[in-house]
MDTraj code that builds the backbone (N, CA, C; nanometers):
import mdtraj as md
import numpy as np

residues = "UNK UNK UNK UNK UNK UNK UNK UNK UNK UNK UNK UNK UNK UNK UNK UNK UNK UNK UNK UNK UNK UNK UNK UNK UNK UNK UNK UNK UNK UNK UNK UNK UNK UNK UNK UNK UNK UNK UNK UNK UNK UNK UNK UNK UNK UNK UNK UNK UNK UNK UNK UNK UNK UNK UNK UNK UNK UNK UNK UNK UNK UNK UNK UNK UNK UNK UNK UNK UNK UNK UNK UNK UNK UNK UNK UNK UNK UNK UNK UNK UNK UNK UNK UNK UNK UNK UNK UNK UNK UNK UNK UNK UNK UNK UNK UNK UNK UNK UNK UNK UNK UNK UNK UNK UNK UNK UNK UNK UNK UNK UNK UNK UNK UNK UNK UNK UNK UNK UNK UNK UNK UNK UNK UNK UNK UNK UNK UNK UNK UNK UNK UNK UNK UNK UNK UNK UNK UNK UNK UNK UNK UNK UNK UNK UNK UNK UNK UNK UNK UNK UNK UNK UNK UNK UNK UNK UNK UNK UNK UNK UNK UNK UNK UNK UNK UNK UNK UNK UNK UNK UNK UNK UNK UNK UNK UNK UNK UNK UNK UNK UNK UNK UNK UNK UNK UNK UNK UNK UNK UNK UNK UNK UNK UNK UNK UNK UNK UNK UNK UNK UNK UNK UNK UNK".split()
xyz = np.array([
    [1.6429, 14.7474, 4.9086],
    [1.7031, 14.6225, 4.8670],
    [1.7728, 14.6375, 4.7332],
    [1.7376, 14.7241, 4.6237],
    [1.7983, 14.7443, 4.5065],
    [1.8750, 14.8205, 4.5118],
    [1.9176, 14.9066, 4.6227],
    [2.0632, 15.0102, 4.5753],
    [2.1359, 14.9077, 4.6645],
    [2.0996, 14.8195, 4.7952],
    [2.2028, 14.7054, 4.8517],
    [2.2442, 14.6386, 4.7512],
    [2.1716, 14.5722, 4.6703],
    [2.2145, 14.4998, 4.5863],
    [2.3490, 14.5233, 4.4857],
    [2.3483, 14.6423, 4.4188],
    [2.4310, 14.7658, 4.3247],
    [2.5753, 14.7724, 4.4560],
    [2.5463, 14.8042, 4.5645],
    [2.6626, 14.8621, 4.5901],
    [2.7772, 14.8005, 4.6309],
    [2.8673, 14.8266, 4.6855],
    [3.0062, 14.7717, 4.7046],
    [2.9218, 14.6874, 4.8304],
    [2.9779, 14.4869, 4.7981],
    [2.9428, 14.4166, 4.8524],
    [2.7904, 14.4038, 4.9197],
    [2.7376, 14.4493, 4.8161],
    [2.5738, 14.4384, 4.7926],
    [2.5171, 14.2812, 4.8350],
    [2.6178, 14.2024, 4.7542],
    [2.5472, 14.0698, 4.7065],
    [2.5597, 14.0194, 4.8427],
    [2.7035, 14.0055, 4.8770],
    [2.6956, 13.9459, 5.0374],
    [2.6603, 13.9770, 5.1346],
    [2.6090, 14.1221, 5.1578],
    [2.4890, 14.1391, 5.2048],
    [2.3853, 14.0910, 5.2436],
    [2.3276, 14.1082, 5.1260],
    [2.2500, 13.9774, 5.0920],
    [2.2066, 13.8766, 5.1103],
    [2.2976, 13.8182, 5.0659],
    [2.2687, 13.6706, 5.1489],
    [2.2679, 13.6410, 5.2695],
    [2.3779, 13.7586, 5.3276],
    [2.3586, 13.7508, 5.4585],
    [2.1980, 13.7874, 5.5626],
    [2.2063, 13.8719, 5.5012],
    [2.0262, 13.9459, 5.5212],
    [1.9235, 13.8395, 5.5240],
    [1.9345, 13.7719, 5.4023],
    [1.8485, 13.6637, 5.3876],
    [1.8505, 13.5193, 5.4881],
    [2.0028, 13.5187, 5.4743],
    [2.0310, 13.3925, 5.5710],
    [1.9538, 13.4090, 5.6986],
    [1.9812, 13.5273, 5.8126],
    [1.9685, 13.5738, 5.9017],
    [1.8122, 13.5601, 5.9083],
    [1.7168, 13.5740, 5.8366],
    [1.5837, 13.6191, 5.7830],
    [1.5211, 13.4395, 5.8252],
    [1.6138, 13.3692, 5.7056],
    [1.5388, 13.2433, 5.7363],
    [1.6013, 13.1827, 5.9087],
    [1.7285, 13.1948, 5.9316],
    [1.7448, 13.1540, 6.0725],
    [1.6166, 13.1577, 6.1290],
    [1.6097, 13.2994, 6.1502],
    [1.5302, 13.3623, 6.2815],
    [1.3768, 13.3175, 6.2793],
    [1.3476, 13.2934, 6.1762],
    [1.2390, 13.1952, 6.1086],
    [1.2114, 13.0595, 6.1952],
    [1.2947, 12.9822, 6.1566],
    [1.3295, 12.8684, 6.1995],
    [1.3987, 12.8391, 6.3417],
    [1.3779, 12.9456, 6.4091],
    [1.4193, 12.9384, 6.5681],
    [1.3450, 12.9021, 6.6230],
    [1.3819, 12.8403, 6.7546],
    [1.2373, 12.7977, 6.8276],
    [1.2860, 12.8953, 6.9626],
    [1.1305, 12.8941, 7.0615],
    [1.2118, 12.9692, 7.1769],
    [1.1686, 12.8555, 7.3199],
    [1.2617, 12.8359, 7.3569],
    [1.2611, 12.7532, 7.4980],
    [1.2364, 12.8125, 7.6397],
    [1.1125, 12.8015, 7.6804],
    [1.0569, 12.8760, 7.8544],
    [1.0802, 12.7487, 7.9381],
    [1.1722, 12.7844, 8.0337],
    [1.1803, 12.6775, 8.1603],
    [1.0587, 12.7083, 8.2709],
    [0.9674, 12.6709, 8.2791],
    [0.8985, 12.6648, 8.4236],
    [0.9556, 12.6188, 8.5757],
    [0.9453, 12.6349, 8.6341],
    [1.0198, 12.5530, 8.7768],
    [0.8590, 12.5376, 8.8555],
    [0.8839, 12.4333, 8.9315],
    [0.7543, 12.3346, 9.0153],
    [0.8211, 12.2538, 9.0999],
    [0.7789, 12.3770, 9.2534],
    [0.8736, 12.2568, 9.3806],
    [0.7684, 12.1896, 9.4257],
    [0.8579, 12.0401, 9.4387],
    [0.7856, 11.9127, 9.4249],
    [0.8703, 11.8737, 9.5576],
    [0.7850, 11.8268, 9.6419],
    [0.8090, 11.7047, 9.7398],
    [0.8259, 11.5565, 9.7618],
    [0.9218, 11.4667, 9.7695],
    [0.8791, 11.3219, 9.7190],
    [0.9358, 11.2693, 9.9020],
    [0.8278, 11.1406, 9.9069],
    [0.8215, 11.0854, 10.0749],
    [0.8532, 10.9680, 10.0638],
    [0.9175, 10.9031, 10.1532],
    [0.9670, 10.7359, 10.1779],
    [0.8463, 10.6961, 10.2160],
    [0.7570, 10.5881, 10.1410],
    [0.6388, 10.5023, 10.1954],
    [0.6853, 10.3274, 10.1657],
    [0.6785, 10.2642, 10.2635],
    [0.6626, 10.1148, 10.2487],
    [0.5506, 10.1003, 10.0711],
    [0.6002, 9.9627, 10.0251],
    [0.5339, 9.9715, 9.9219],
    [0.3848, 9.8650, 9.9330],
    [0.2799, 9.8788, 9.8676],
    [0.1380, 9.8130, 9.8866],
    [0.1910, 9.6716, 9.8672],
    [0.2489, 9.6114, 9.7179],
    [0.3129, 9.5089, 9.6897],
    [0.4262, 9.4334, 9.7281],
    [0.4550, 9.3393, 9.8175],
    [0.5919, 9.2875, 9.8619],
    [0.5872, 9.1583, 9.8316],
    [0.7185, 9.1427, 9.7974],
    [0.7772, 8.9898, 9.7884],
    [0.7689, 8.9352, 9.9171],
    [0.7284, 8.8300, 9.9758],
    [0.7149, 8.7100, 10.0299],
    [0.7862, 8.5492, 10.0534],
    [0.8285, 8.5258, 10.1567],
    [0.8650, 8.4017, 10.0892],
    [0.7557, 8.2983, 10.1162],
    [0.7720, 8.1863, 10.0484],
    [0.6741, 8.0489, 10.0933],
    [0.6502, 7.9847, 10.2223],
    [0.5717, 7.8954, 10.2129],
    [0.6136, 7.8067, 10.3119],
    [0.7025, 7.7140, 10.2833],
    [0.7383, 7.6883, 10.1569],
    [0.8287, 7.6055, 10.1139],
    [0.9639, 7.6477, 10.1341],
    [1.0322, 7.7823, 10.1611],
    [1.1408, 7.8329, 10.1999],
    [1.1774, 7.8469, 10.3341],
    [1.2593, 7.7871, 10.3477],
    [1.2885, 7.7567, 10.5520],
    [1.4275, 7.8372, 10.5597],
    [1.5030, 7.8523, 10.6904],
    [1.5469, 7.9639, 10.6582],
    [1.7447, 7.8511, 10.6287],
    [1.7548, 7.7474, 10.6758],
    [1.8500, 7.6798, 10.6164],
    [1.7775, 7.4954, 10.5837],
    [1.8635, 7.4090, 10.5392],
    [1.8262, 7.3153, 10.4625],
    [1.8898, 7.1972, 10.5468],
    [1.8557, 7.0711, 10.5910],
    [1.9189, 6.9539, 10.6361],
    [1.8586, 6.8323, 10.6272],
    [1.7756, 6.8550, 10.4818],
    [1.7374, 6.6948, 10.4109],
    [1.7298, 6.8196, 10.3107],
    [1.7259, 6.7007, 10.1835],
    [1.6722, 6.7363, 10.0296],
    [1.5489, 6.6413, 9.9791],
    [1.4855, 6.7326, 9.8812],
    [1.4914, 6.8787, 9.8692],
    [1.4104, 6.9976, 9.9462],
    [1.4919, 7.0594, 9.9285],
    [1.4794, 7.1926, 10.0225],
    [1.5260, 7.3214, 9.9687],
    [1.4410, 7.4349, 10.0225],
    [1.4549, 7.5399, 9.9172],
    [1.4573, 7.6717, 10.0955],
    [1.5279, 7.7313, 10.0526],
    [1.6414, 7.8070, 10.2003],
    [1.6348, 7.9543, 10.1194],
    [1.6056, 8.0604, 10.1720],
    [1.6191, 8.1904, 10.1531],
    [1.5475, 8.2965, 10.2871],
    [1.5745, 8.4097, 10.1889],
    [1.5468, 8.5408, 10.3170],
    [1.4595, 8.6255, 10.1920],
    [1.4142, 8.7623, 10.2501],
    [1.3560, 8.8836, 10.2080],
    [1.4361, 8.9723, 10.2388],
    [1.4897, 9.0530, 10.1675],
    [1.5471, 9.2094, 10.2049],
    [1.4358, 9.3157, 10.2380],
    [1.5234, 9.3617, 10.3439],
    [1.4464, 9.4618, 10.4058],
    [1.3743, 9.5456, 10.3472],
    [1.4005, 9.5863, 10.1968],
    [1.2615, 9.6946, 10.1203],
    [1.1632, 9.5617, 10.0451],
    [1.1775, 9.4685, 10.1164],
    [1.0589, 9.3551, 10.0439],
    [1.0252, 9.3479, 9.9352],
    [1.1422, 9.3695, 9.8201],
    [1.1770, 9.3690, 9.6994],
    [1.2510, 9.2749, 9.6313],
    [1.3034, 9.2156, 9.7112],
    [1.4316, 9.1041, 9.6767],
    [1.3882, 8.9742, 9.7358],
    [1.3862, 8.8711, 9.6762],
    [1.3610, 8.7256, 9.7723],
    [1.4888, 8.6529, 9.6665],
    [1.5842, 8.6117, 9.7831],
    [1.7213, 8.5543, 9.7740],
    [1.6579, 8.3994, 9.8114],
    [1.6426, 8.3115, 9.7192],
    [1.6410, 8.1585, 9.7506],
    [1.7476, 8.0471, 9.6589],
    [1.7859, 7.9429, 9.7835],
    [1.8947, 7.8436, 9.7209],
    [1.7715, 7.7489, 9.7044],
    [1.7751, 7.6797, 9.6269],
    [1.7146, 7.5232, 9.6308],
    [1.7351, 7.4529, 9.5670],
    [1.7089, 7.3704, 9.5879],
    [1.8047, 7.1941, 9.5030],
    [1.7128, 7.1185, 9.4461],
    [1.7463, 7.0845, 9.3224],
    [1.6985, 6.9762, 9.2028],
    [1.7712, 6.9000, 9.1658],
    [1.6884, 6.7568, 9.1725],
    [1.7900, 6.6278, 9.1441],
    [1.8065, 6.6474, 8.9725],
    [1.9276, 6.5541, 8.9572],
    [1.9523, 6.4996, 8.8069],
    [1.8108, 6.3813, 8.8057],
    [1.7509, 6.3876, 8.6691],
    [1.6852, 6.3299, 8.6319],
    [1.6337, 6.2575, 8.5081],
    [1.5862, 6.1394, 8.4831],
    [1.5722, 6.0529, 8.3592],
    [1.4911, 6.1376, 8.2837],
    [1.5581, 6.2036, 8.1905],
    [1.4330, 6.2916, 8.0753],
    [1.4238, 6.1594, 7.9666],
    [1.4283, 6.0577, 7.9960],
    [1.3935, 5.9706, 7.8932],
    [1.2397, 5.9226, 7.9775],
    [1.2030, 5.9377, 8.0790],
    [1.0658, 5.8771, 8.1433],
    [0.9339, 5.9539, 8.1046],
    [0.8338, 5.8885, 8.0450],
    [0.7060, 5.9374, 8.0097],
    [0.6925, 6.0739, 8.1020],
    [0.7017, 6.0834, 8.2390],
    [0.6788, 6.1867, 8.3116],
    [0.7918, 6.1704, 8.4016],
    [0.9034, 6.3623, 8.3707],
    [0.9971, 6.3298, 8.4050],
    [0.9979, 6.3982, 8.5340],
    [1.0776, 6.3087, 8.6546],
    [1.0717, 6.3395, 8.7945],
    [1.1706, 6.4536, 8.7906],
    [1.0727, 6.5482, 8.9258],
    [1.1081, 6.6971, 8.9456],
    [1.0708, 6.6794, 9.0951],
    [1.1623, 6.8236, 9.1377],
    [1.1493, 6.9015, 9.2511],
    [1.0219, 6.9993, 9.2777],
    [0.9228, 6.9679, 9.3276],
    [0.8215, 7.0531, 9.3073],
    [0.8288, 7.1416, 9.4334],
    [0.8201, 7.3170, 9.3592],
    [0.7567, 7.3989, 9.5467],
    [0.6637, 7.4775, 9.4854],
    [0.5695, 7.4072, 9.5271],
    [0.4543, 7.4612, 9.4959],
    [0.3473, 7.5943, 9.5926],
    [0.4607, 7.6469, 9.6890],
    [0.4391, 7.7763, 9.7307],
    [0.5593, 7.8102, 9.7898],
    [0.7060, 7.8576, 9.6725],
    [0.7923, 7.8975, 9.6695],
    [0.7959, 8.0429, 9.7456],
    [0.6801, 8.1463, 9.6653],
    [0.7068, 8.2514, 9.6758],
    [0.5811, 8.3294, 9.6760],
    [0.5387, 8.4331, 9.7297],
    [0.4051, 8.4882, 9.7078],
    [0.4458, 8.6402, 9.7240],
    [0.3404, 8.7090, 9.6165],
    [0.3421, 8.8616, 9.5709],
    [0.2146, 8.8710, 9.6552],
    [0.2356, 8.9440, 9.7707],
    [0.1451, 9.0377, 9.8707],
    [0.0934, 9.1382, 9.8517],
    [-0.0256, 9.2229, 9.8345],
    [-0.0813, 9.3140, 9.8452],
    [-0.0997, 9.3820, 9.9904],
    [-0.0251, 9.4547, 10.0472],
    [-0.0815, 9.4885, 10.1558],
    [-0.1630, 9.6275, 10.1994],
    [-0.1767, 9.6525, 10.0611],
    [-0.2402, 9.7982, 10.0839],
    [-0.4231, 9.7771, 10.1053],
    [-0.4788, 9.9085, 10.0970],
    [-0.6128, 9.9264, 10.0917],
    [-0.7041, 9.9249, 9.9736],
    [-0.6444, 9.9096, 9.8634],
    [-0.6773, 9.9185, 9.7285],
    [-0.6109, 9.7951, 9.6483],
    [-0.6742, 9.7824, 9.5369],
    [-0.6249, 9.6599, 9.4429],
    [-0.4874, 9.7273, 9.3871],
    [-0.4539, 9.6041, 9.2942],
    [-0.2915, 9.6771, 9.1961],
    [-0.3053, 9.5610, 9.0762],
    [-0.2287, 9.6184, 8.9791],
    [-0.1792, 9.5158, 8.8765],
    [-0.0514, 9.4123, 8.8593],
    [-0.0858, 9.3358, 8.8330],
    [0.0859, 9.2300, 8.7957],
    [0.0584, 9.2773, 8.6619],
    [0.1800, 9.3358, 8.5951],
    [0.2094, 9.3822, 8.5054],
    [0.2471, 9.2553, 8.4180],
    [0.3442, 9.1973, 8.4461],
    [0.4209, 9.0631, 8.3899],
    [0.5471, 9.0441, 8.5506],
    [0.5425, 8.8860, 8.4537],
    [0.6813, 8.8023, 8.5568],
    [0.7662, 8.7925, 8.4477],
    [0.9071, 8.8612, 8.4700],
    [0.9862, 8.8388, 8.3984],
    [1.0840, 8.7397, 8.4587],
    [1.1674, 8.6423, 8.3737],
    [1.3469, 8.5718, 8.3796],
    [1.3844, 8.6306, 8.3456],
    [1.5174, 8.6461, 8.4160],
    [1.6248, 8.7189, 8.3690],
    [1.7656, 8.6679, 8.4404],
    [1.9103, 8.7101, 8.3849],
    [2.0336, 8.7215, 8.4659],
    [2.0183, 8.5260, 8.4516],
    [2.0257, 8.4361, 8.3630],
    [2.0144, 8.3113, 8.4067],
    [2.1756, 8.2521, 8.4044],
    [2.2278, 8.2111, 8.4713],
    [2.3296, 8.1343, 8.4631],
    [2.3809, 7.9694, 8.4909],
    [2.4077, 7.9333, 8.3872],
    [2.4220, 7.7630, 8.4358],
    [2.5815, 7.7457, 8.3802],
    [2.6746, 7.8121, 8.4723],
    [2.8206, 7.7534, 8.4042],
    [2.8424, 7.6439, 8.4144],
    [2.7868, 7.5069, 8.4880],
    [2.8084, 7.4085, 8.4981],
    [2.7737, 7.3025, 8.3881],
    [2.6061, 7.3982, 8.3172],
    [2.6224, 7.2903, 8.2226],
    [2.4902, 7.1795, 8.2921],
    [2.4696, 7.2016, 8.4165],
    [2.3723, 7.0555, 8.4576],
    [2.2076, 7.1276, 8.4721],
    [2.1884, 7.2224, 8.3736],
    [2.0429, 7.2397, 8.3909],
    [1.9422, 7.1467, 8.2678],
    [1.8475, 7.1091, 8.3361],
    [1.7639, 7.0141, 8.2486],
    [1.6236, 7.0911, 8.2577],
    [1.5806, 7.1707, 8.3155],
    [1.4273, 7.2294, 8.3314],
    [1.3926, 7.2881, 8.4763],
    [1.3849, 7.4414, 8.4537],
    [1.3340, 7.4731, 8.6221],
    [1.1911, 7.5886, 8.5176],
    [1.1073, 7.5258, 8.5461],
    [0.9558, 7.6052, 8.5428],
    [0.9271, 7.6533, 8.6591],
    [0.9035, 7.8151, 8.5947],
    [0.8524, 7.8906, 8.6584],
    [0.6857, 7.9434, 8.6226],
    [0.5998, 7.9044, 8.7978],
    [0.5134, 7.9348, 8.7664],
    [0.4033, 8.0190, 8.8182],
    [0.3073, 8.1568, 8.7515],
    [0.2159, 8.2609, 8.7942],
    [0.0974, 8.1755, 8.8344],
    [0.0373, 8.1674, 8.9772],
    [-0.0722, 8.1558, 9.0070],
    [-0.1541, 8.2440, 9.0994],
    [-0.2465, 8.2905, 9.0332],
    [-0.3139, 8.3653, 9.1108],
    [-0.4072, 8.2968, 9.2690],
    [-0.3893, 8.1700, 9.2849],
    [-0.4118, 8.0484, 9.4170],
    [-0.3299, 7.9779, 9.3941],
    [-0.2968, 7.9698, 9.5282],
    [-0.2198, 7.8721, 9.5281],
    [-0.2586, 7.7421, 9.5138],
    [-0.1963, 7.6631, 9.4282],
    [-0.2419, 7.5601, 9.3670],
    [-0.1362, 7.4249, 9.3786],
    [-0.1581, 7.2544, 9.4045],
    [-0.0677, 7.1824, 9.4301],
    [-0.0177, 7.1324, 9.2433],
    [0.0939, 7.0450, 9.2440],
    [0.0914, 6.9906, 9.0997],
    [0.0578, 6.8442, 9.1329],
    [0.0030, 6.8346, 9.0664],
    [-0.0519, 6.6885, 9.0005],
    [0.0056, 6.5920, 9.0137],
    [-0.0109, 6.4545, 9.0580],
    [0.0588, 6.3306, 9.0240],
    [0.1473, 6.3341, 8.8289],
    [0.1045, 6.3981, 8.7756],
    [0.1632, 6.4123, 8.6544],
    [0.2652, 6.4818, 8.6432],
    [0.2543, 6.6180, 8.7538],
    [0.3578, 6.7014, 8.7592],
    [0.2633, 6.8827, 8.6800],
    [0.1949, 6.8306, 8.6432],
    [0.0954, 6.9689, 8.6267],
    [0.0161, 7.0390, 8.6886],
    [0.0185, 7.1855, 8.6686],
    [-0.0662, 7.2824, 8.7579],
    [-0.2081, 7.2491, 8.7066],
    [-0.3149, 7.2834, 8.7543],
    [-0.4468, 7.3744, 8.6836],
    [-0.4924, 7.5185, 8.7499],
    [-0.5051, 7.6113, 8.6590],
    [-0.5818, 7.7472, 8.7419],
    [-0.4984, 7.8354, 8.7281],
    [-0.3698, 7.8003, 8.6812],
    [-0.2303, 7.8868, 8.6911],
    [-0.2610, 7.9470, 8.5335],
    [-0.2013, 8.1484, 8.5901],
    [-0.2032, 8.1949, 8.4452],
    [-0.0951, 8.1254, 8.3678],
    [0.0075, 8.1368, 8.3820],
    [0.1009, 8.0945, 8.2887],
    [0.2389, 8.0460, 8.3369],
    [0.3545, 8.0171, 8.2645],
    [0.4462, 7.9728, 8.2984],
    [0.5683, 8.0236, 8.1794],
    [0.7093, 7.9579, 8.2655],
    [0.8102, 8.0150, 8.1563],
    [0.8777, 7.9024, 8.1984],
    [0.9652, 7.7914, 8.0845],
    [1.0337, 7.6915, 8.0988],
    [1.1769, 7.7210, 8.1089],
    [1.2753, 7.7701, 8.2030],
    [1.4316, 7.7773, 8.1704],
    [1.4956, 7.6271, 8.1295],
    [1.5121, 7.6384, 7.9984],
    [1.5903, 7.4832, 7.9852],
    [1.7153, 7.6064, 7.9043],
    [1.7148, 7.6949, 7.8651],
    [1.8858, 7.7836, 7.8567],
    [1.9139, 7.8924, 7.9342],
    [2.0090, 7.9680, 7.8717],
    [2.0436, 8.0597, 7.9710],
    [1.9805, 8.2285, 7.8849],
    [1.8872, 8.1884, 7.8349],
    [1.7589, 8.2731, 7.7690],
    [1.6498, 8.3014, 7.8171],
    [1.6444, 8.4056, 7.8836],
    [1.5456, 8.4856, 7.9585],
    [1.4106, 8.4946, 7.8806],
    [1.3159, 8.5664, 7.9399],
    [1.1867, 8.5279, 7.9121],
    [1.0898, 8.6010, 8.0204],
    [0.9510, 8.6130, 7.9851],
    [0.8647, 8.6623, 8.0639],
    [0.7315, 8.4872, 8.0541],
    [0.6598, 8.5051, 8.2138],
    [0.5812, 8.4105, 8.1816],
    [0.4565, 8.4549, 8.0814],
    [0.4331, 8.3449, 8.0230],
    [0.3116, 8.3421, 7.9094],
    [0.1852, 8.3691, 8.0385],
    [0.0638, 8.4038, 7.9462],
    [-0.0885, 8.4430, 8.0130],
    [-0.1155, 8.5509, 7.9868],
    [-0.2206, 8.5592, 8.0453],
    [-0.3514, 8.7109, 8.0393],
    [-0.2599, 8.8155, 8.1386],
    [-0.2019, 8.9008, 8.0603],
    [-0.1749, 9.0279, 8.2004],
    [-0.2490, 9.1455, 8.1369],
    [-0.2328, 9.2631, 8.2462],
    [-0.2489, 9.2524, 8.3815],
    [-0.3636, 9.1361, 8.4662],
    [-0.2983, 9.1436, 8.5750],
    [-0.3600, 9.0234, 8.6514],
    [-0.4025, 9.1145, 8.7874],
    [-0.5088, 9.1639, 8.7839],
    [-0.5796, 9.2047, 8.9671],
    [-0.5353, 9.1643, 9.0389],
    [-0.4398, 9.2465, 9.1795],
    [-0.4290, 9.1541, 9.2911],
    [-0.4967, 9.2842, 9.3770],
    [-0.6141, 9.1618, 9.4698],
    [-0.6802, 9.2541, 9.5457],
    [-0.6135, 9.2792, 9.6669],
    [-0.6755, 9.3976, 9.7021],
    [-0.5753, 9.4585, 9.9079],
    [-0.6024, 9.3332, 9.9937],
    [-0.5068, 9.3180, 10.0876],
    [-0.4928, 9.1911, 10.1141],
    [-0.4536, 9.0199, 10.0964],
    [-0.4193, 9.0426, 9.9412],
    [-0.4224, 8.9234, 9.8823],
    [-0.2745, 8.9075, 9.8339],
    [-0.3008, 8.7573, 9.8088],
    [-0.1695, 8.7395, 9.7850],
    [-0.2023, 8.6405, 9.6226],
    [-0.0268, 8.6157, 9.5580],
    [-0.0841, 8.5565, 9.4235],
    [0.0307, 8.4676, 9.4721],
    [0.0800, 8.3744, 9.3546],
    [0.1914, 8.2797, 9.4162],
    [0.2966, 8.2373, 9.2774],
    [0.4150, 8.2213, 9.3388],
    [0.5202, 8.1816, 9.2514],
    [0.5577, 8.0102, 9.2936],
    [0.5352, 7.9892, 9.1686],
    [0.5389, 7.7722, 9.2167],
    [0.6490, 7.7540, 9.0968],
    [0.7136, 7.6661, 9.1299],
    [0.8231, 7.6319, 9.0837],
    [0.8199, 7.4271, 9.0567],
    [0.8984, 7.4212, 8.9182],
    [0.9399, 7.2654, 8.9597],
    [1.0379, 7.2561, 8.8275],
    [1.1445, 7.1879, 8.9126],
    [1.2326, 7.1748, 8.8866],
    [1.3490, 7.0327, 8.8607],
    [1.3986, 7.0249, 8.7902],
    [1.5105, 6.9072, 8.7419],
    [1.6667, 6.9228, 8.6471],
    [1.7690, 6.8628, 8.6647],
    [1.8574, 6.8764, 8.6488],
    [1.8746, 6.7896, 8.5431],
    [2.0111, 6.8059, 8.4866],
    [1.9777, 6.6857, 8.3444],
    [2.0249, 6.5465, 8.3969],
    [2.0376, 6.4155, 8.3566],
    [2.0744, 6.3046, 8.3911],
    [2.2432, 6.2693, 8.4433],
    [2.2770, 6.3440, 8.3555],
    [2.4577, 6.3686, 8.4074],
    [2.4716, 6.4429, 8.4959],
    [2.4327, 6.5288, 8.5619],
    [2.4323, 6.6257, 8.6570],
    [2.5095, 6.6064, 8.8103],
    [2.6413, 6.6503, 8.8397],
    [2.6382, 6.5760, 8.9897],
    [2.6094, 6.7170, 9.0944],
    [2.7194, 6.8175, 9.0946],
    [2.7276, 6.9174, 9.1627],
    [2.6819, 7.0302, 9.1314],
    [2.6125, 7.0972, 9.0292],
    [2.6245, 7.2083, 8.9470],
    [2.5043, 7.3011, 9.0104],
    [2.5112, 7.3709, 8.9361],
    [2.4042, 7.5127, 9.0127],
    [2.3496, 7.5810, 8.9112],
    [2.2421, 7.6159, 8.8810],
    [2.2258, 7.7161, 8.8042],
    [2.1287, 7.8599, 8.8973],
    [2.1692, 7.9480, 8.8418],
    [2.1044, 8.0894, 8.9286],
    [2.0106, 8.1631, 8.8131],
    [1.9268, 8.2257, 8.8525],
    [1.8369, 8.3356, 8.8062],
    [1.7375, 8.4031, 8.8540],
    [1.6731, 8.5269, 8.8310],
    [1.6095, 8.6263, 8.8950],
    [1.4867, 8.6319, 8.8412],
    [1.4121, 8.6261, 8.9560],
    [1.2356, 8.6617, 8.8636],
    [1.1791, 8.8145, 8.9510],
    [1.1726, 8.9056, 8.8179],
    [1.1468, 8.9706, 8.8637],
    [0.9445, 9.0167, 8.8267],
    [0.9208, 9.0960, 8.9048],
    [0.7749, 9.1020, 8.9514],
    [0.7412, 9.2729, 8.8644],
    [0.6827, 9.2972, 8.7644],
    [0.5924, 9.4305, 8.7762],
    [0.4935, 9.4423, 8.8049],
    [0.4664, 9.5717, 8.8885],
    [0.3276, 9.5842, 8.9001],
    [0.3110, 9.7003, 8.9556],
    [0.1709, 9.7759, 8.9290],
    [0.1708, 9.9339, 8.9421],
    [0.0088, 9.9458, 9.0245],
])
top = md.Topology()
chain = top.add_chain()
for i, resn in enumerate(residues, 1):
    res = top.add_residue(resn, chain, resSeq=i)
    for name in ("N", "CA", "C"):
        top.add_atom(name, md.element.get_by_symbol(name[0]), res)
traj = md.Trajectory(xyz[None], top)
């Protein structure tokens, strides 16, 4: 290292030497493994459901009209909520109080992870309140318009998504089913308008 140093272009040497020194230091080394893996199409334990409250078209109101897609993942429902007096002590709603039910059909239990809102849209402008609600029984609402027994709920009065409130995970045993209840109202001005949104389901 001391006659490198002395001689013609010693120094840059040098540094080079050194540079090289700490690189190789500071290298890491990367081993790829390979692991052939097989993956299989199985129906899933958990499926979306529709109610009894969902018929498959509508010819009085209110009425709530949808289907299931074929991987029993998707439940597509229309249903209708009147405009209503939000000035009344208890304000009148559309109640379906077994809209929708999360099925277990396997041999073993599973978790509800959470119920999320999402994707909400009201371009019209005529939404006044559509509650969405987790019951693990199905349960009726009240002359008041209230559940009891239900974990939780999520109020859409904007176009601000949300998960329902409660205790999760929630047990759903093999065989069983939990339920999505709904009630719903439009605001007082309201004639034609629509609002849309997606509830989606986790669970492992």
């Amino acid at each position: 290292m001391k006659h490198m140093y002395h001689a013609r272009y010693g120094k840059v040497l040098l540094v080079l030497f050194l540079a090289a020194v700490v690189a190789t230091a500071a290298a890491t080394v990367s081993v790829f493994y390979y692991v052939n893996g097989t993956s299989t199409v199985h129906s899933p334990d958990v499926t979306l459901v529709a109610g009894p409250d969902v018929s498959g078209s509508c010819s009085a109101y209110p009425c709530a009209s949808g289907s299931v897609s074929s991987t029993n993942d998707v439940l597509t429902v229309t249903m209708s909520f009147f405009a209503a007096n939000t000035a009344a002590p208890i304000i009148p709603a559309s109640y379906y109080s077994d809209l929708a039910q999360i099925h277990n059909g396997g041999s073993g239990s599973h978790s509800v992870k959470s119920i999320q809102i999402l994707n909400i849209v009201d371009s019209s402008s005529d939404l006044g309140s559509i509650t969405i609600y987790y019951c693990t029984a199905q349960t009726e609402f009240s002359a008041s318009g209230t559940l009891s027994g239900c974990v939780g709920n999520f109020a859409i009065t904007s176009t601000t998504g949300g998960s329902v409130s409660g205790t999760f995970p929630q047990t759903i045993a093999a065989s069983a089913s939990q339920y999505i209840e709904v009630a719903a109202y439009a605001k007082s001005t309201a004639t034609t308008g629509s609002v849309t949104f997606q509830v989606a389901v986790q669970w492992a």
